[in-house]
C-alpha positions as CSV (number, residue, x, y, z in Angstrom):
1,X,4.5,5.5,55.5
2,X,4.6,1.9,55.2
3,X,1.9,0.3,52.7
4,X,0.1,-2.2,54.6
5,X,-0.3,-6.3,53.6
6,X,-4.1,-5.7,52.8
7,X,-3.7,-2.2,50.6
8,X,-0.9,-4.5,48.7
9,X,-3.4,-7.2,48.5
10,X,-5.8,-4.9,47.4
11,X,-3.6,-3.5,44.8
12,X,-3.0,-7.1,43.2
13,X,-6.7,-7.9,43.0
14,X,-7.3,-4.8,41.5
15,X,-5.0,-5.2,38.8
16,X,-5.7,-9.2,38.2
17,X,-9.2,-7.6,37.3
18,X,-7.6,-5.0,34.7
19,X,-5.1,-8.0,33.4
20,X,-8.6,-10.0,32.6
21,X,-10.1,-7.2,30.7
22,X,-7.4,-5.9,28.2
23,X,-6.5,-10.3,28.1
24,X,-10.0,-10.5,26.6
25,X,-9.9,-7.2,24.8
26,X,-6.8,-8.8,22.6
27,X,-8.9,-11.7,22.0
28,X,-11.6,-9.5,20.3
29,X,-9.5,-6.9,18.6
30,X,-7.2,-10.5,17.0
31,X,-10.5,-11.8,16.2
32,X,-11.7,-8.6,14.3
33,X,-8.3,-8.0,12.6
34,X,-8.5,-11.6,10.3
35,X,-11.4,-10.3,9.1
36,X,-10.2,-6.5,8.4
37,X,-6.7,-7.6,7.4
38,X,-8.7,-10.0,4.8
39,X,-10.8,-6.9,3.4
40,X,-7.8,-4.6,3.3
41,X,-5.1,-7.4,1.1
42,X,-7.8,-8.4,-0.8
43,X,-9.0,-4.7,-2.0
44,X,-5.5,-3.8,-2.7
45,X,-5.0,-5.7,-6.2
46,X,-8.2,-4.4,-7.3
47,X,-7.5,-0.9,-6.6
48,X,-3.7,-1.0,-8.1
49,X,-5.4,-3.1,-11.3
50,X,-8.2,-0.1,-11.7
51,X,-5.4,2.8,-11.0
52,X,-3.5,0.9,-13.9
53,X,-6.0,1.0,-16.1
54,X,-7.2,4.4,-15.6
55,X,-3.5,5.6,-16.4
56,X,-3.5,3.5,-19.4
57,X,-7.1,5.3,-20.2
58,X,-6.0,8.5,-19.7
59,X,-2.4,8.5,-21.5
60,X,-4.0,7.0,-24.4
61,X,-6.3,9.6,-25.1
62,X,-5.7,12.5,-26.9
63,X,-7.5,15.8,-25.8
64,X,-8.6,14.4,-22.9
65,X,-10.2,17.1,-20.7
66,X,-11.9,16.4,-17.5
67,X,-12.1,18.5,-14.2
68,X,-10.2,16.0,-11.8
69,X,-7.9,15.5,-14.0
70,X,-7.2,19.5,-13.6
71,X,-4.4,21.1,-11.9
72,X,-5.2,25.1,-10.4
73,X,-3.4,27.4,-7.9
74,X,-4.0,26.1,-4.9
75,X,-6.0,28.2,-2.3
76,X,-8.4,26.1,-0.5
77,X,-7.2,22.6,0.7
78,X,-9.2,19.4,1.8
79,X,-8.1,17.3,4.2
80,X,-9.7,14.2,5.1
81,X,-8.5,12.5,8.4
82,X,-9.4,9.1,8.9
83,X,-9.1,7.9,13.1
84,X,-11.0,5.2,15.5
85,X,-14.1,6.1,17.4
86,X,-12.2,4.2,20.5
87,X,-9.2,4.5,22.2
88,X,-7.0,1.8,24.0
89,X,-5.0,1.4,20.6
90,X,-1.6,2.9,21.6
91,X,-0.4,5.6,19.3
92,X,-2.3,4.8,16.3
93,X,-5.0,8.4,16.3
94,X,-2.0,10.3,17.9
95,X,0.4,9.7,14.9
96,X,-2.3,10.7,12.0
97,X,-3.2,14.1,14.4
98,X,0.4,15.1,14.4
99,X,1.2,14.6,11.1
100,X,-1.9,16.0,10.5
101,X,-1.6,19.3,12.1
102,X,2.8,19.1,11.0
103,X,1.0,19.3,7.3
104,X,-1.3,22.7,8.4
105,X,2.5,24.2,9.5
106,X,4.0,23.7,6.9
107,X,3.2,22.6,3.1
108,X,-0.1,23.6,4.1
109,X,0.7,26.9,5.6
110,X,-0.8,30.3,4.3
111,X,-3.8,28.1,2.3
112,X,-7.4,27.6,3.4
113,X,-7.3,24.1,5.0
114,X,-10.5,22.8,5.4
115,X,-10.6,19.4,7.7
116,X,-13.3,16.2,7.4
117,X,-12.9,14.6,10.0
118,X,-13.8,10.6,9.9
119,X,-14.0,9.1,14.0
120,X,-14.4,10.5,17.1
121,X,-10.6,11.1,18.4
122,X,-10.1,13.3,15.9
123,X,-13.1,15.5,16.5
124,X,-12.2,16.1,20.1
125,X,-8.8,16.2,19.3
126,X,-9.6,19.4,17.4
127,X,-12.7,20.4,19.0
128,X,-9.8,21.2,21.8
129,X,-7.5,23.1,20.2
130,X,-10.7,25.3,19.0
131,X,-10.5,24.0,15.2
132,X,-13.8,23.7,13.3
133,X,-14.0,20.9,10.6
134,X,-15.9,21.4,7.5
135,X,-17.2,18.3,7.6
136,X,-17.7,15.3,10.6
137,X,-18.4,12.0,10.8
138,X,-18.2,9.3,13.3
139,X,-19.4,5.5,13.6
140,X,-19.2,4.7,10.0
141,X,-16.0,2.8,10.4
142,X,-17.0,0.5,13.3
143,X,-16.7,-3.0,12.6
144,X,-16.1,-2.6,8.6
145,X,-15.9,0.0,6.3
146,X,-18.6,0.3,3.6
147,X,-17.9,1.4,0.4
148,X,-21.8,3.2,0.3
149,X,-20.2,5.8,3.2
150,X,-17.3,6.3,1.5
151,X,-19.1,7.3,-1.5
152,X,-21.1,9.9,0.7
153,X,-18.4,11.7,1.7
154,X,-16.4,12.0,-1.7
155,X,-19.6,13.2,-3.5
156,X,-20.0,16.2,-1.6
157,X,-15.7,16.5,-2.0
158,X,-15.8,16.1,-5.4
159,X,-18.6,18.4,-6.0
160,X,-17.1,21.0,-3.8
161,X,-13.7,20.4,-6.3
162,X,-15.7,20.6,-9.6
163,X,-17.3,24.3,-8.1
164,X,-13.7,25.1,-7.6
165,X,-14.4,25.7,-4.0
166,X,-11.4,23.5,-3.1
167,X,-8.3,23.4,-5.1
168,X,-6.8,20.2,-3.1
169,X,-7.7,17.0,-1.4
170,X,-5.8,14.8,0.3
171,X,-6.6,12.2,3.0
172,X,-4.2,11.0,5.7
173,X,-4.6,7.6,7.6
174,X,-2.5,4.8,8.7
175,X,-1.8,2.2,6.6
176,X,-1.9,-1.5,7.7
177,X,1.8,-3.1,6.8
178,X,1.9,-5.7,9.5
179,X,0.4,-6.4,12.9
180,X,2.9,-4.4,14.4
181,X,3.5,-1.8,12.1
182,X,1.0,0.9,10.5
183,X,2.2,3.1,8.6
184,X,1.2,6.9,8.0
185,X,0.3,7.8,4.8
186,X,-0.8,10.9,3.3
187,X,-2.5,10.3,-0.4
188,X,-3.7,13.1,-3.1
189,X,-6.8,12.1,-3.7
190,X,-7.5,15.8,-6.0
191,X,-6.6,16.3,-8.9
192,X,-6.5,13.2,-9.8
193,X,-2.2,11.8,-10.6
194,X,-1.5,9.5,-12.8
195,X,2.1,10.1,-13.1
196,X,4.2,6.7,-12.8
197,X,0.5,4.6,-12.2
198,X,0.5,3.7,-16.6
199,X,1.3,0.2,-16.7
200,X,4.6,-0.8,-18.3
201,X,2.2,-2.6,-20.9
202,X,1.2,0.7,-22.4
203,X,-1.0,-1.0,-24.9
204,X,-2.9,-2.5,-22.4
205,X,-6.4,-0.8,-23.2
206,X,-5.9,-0.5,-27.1
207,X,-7.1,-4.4,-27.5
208,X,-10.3,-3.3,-26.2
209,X,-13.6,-1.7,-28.1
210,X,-14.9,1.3,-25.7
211,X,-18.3,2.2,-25.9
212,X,-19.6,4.9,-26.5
213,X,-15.7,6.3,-26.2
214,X,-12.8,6.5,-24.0
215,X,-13.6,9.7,-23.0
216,X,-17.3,8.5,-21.7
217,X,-15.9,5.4,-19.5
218,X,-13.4,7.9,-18.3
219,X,-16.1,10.4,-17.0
220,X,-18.0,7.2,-15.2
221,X,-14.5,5.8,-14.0
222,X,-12.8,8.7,-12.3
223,X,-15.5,9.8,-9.4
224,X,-15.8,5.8,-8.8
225,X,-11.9,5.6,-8.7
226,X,-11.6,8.4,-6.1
227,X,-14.7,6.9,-3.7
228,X,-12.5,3.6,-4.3
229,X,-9.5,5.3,-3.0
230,X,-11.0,6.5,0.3
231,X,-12.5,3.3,0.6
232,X,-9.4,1.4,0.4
233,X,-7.9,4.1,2.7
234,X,-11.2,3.1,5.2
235,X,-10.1,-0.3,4.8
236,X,-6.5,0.3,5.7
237,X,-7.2,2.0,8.8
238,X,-9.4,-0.1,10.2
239,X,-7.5,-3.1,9.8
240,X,-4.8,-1.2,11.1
241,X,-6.8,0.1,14.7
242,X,-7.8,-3.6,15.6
243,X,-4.0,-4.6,15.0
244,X,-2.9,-1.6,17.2
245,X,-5.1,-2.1,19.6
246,X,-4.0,-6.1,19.9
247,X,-0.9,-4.9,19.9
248,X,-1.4,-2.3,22.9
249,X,-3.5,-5.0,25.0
250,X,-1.2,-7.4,25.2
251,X,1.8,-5.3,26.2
252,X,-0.9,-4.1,28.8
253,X,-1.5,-7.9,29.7
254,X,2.1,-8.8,29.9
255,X,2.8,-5.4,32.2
256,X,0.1,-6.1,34.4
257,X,1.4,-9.4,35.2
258,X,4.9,-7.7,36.0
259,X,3.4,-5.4,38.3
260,X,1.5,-8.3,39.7
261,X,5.0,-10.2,40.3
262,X,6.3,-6.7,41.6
263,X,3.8,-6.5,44.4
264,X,3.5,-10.2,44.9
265,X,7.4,-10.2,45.8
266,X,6.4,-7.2,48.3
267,X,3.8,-8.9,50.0
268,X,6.1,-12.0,50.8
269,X,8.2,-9.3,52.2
270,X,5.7,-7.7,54.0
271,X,4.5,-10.8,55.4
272,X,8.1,-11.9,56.1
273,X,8.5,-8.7,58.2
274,X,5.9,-9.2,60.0
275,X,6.3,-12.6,61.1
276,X,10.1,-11.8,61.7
277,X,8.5,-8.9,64.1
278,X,5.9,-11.3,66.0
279,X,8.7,-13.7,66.5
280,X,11.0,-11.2,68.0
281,X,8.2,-9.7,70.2
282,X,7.6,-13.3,71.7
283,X,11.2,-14.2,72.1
284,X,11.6,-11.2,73.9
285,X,8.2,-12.3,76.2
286,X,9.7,-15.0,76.9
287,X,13.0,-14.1,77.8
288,X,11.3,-11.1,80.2
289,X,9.3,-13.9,82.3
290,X,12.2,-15.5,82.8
291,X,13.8,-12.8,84.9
């Protein structure tokens, strides 16, 4: 059946309305990136400078013992999965939950894997497929991430590690490269790695007096440098949403405009026919009163 001139008309209005909204939904999710993308670089050097000296702490102390420094069997695993609480930002939840569950299937499979869950995709992406989280939390990255919630979460992780209910933590979120790439990233957040983190400068701590000792600013340092590392992984994530969501509004802007041309060039034809058709039906008229 033939679509008629007004149901095409109706169509175009319709979508010049949807091709307003996700115009002005770029605009805010551009404006919102400068300032997330700002947080995100600027937190980086800070974190690699305190990672750095943390190594340098750590390989420069003899009989250094301290629980999240300690690697164990692993049993029971933690994993922390950081998504938006809104849609409308292409691929950017769906990536993390694959990868996610991909982990649980494989270098994950036969352990106890215990999920905390940070925005509301990934809640009622698992809620669905009948998987409990341990722990759940949604709203606390909405316009910027704050260090205090981050510091929430890994107190009751950590603790949880240092009772030796959980033998593993690691946290999986996308990490901002550009605005059109975010990259998934999966980080061991416990036990605590140092591995190739010491500084080629391996002496870089001994100029400095410690007080009390090594050992004490190392106990204060490492619970701080693991909130830190979740925070910078808050940071990443959100910085990476707004640019995915920019992203994914203005390919919707610019596909809504070539469905507007689409059914703008039907129209015309539409219109075309039917003017073709009235012209016909008058010649015809004509030519039968002539008889």
């Amino acid at each position: 059946m033939a679509v008629s001139m007004r149901d095409i008309k109706r169509k175009i209005g319709s979508i010049q309305k949807t091709q307003q909204i996700t115009k002005a939904m770029k605009m805010v999710a551009a404006a919102k990136l400068r300032k997330a993308q700002e947080a995100a670089l600027t937190f980086r050097p800070f974190r690699n400078k305190l990672e750095q000296m943390i190594a340098s702490l750590v390989t420069s102390t003899s009989h250094l013992e301290n629980e999240l420094l300690r690697f164990r069997d692993v049993k029971n695993v933690d994993i922390i999965v950081i998504t938006s609480d809104r849609g409308l930002c292409g691929a950017f939840n769906h990536n993390v939950l694959k990868e996610t569950e991909r982990l649980m299937k494989t270098k994950f499979s036969g352990k106890n894997v215990n999920l905390i869950l940070i925005g509301k995709f990934a809640q009622t992406y698992f809620k669905f497929r009948g998987i409990k989280p341990k722990e759940a939390f949604s709203e606390i990255i909405k316009d910027r991430a704050e260090y205090s919630k981050a510091s929430e979460i890994m107190d009751k992780v950590i603790a949880d590690f240092l009772n030796g209910e959980t033998d593993e933590v690691h946290v999986i979120f996308n990490r901002f490269v550009n605005v059109l790439i975010q990259r998934v990233t999966v980080k061991k957040l416990l036990p605590i790695m140092i591995g190739d983190k010491v500084p080629s400068e391996q002496n870089m701590v001994e100029k400095f007096t410690f007080e009390p000792d090594k050992e004490t600013v190392l106990k204060e340092l490492l619970p701080k440098y693991v909130k830190m590392e979740l925070y910078g992984a808050m940071l990443e994530s959100l910085a990476g949403e707004h640019a995915a969501r920019m992203t994914a509004m203005d390919a919707a802007t610019t596909n809504a405009g070539e469905m507007i041309k689409s059914l703008t060039l039907e129209f015309n034809k539409a219109r075309q026919a039917s003017i073709t058709k009235e012209l016909i039906e008058i010649t015809t008229s004509i030519e039968a009163m002539k008889q």
